[in-house]
MILUMGU-879420 format. One record per residue (C-alpha): residue number from 1; residue in one letter; x, y, z. Coordinates in nm, 3 decimals, decimal comma. Layout:
residues N
+-----+--------+---------+---------+---------+
| num | residu |       X |       Y |       Z |
+-----+--------+---------+---------+---------+
| NUM |      a |       X |       Y |       Z |
...
+-----+--------+---------+---------+---------+
***
This chain:
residues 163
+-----+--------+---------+---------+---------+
| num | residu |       X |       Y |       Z |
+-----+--------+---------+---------+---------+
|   1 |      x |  -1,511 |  -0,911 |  -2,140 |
|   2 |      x |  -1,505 |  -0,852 |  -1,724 |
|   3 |      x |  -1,793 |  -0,974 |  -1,521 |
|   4 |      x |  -1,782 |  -0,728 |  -1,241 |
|   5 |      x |  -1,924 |  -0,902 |  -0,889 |
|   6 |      x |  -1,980 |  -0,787 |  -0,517 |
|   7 |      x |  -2,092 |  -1,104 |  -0,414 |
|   8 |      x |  -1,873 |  -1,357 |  -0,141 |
|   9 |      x |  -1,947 |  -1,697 |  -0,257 |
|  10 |      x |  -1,809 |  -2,028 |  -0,077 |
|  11 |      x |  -1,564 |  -2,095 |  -0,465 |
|  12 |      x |  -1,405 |  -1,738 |  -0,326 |
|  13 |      x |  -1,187 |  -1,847 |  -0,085 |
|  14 |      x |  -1,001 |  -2,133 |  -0,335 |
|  15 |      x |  -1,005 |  -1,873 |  -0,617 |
|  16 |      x |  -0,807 |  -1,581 |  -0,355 |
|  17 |      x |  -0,625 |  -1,776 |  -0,258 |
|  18 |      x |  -0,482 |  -1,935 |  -0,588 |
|  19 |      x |  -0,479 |  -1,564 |  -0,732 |
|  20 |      x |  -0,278 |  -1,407 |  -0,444 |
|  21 |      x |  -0,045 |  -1,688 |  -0,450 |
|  22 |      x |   0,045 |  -1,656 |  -0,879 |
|  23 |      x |   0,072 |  -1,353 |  -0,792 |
|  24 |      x |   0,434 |  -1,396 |  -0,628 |
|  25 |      x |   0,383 |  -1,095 |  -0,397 |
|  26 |      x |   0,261 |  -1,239 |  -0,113 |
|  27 |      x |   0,376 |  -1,391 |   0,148 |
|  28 |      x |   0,235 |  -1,786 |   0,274 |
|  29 |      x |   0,068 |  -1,540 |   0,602 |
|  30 |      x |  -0,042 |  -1,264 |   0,328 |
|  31 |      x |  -0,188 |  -1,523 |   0,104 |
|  32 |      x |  -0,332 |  -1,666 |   0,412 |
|  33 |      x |  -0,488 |  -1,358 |   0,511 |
|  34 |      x |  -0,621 |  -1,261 |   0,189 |
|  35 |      x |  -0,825 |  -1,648 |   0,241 |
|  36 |      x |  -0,928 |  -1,542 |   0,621 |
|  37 |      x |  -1,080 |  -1,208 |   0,479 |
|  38 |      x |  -1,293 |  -1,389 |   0,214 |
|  39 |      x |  -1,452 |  -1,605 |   0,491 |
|  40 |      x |  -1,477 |  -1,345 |   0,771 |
|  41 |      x |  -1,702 |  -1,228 |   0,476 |
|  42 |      x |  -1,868 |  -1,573 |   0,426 |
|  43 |      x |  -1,936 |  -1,642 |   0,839 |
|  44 |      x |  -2,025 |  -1,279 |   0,891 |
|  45 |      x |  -2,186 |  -1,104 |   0,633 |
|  46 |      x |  -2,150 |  -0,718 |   0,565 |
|  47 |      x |  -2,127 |  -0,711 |   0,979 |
|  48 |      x |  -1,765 |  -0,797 |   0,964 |
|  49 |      x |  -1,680 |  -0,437 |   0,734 |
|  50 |      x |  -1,506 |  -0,635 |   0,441 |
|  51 |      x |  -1,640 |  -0,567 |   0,122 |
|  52 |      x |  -1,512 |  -0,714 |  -0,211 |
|  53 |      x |  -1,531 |  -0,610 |  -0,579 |
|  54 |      x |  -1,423 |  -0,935 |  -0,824 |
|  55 |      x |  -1,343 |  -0,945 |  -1,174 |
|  56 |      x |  -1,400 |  -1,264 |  -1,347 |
|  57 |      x |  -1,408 |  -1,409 |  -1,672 |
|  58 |      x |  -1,733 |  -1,520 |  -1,816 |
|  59 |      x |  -1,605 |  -1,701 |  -2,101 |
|  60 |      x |  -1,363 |  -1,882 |  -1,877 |
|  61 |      x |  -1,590 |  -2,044 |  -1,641 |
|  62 |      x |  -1,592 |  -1,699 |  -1,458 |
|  63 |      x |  -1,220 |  -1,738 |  -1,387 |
|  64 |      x |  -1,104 |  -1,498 |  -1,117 |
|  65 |      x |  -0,940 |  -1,231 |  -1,301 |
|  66 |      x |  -0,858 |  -1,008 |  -1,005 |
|  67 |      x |  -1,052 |  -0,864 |  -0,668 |
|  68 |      x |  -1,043 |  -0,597 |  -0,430 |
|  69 |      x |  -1,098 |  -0,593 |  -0,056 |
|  70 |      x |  -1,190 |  -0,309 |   0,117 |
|  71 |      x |  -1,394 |  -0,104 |   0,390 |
|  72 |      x |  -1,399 |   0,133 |   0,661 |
|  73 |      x |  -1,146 |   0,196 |   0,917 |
|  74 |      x |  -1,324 |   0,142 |   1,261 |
|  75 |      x |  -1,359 |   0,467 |   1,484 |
|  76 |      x |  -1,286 |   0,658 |   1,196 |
|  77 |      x |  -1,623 |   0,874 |   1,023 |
|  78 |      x |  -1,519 |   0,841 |   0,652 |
|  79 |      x |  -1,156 |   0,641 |   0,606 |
|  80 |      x |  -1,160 |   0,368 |   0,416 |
|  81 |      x |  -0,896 |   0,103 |   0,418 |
|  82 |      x |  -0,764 |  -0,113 |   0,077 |
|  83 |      x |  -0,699 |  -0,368 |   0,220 |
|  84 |      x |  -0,603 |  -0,578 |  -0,081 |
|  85 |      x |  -0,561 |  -0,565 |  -0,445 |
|  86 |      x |  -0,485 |  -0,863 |  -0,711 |
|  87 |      x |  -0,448 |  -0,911 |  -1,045 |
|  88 |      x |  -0,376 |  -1,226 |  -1,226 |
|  89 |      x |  -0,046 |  -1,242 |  -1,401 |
|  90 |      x |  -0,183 |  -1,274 |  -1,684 |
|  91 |      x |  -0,389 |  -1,023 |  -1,725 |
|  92 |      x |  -0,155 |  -0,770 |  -1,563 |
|  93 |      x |  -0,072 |  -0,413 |  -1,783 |
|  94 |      x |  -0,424 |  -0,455 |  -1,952 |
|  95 |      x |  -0,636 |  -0,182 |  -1,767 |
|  96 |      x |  -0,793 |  -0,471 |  -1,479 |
|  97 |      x |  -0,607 |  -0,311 |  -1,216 |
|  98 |      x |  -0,678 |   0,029 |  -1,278 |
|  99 |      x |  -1,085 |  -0,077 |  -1,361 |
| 100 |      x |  -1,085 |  -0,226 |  -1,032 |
| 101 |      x |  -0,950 |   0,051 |  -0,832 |
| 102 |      x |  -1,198 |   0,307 |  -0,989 |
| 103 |      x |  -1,495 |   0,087 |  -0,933 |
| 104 |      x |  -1,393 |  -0,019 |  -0,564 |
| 105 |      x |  -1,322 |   0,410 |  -0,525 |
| 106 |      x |  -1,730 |   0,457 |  -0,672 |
| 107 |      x |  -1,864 |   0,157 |  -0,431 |
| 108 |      x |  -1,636 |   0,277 |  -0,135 |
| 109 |      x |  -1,813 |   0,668 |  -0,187 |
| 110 |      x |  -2,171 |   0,522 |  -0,213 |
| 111 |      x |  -2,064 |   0,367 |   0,191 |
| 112 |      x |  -1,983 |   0,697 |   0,321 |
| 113 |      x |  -1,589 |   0,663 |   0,211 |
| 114 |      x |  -1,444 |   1,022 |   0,220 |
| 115 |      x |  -1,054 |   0,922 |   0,195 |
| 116 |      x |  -0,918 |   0,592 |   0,077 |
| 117 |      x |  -0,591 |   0,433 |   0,210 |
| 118 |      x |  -0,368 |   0,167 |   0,095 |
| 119 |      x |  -0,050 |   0,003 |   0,252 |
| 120 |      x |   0,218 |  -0,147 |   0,050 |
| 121 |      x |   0,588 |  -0,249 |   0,130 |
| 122 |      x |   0,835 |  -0,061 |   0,048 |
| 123 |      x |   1,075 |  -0,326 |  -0,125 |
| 124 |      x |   1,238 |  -0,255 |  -0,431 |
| 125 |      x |   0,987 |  -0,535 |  -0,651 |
| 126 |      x |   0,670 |  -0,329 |  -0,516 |
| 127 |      x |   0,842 |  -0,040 |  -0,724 |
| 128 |      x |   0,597 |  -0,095 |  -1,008 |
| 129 |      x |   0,302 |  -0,114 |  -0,770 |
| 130 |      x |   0,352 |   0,197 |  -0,608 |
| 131 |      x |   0,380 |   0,387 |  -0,926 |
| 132 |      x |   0,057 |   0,245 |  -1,030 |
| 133 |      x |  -0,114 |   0,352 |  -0,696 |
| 134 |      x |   0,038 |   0,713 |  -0,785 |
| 135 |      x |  -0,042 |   0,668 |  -1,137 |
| 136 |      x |  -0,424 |   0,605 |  -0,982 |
| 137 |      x |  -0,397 |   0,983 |  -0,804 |
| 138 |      x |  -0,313 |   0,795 |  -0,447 |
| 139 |      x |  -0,050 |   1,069 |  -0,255 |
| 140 |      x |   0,230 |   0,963 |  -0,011 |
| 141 |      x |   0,103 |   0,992 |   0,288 |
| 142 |      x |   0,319 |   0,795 |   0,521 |
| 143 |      x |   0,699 |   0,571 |   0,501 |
| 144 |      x |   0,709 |   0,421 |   0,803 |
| 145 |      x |   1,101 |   0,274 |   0,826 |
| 146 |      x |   1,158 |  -0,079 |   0,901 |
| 147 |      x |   0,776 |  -0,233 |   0,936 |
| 148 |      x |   0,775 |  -0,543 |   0,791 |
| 149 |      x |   1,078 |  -0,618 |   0,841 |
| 150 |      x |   1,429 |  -0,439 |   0,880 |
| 151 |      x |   1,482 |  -0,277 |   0,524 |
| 152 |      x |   1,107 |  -0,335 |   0,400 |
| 153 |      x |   0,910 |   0,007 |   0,524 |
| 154 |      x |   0,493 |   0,031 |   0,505 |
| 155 |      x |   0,417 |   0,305 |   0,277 |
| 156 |      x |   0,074 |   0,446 |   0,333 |
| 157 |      x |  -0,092 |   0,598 |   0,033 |
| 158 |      x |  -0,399 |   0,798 |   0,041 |
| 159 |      x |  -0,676 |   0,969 |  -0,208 |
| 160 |      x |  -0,955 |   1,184 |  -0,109 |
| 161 |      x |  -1,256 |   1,031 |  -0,319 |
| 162 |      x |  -1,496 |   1,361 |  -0,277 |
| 163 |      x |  -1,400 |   1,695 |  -0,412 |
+-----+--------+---------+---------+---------+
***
C-alpha cells in the first residue's frame, strides 16, 4: 500500500536525497539540487513555487518510495514545470511512477496548470525514461543539441492537462 503526501517535512531532505542518489541517474549537483529544492520548500513555504507529491511506505516506517517536484513556470499564466521525478529501484516497473505522474498532473490542474513540461537528457540510459514520459501522453516538444554536455541534448516534453 502507497501513502500519498504533499507535505515538506525536515526527514525530506535525507530521504531525497538518498532516493535520487540509488537512483544512479543523477548526477552529485542533480542529487544536490533535488536536496536544495526540498528545503527552499522547508525555509520558504508554498512562496518559493515548489510543490511536492511523495509516496511512502506505511508499513516500512513510511519509507520514501518515490516523489515529485513540481510548479509553475514564473511569467508564464498556466505552464507548469516537472521539475523532478524518482522512483526507488526497487519499486521501479510496478505502476509508482506512472501513479505519481497522474496525481502530480490532478494537483498541478487544481493550481491553475494548463500545460505540463518536463526536461530530461537525452543520453542513451534515459532511453527507458523517455518512453515512459511518452508512454504517460507527454509529446516532444523540444531536442535541444548539446545542453548538458557535448553529446547529451535536453529534451523538453510537454502535455496539455485540460481538454
Amino acid at each position: 500500500m502507497t501513502q500519498w503526501r504533499s507535505e515538506v517535512g525536515a526527514s525530506d531532505r535525507d530521504a531525497v536525497g538518498k532516493l535520487v542518489k540509488e537512483t544512479g541517474f543523477f548526477s552529485p549537483d542533480e542529487q544536490d539540487i533535488a536536496v536544495e529544492l526540498v528545503e527552499e520548500r522547508l525555509v520558504r513555504g508554498a512562496e518559493c513555487g515548489y510543490e511536492f507529491l511523495f509516496a511512502d511506505d506505511p508499513e516500512q516506517d513510511g519509507q520514501l518510495l518515490g516523489y515529485t517536484c513540481f510548479g509553475p513556470i514564473p511569467a508564464t499564466q498556466s505552464s507548469f514545470d516537472l521539475y523532478w521525478i524518482a522512483v526507488s529501484p526497487k519499486m521501479q516497473r510496478l505502476g509508482i511512477g506512472a501513479r505519481l505522474i497522474t496525481e502530480t498532473e490532478r494537483l498541478a490542474r487544481q493550481m491553475g496548470a494548463v500545460r505540463l513540461f518536463v526536461d530530461t537528457a537525452g543520453r542513451p540510459e534515459y532511453a527507458p525514461t523517455r518512453a515512459f514520459y511518452e508512454r504517460m501522453g507527454y509529446r516532444l516538444e523540444a531536442n535541444l543539441t548539446d545542453f548538458y554536455t557535448p553529446g547529451d541534448a535536453k529534451i523538453i516534453y510537454a502535455k496539455t492537462l485540460i481538454t
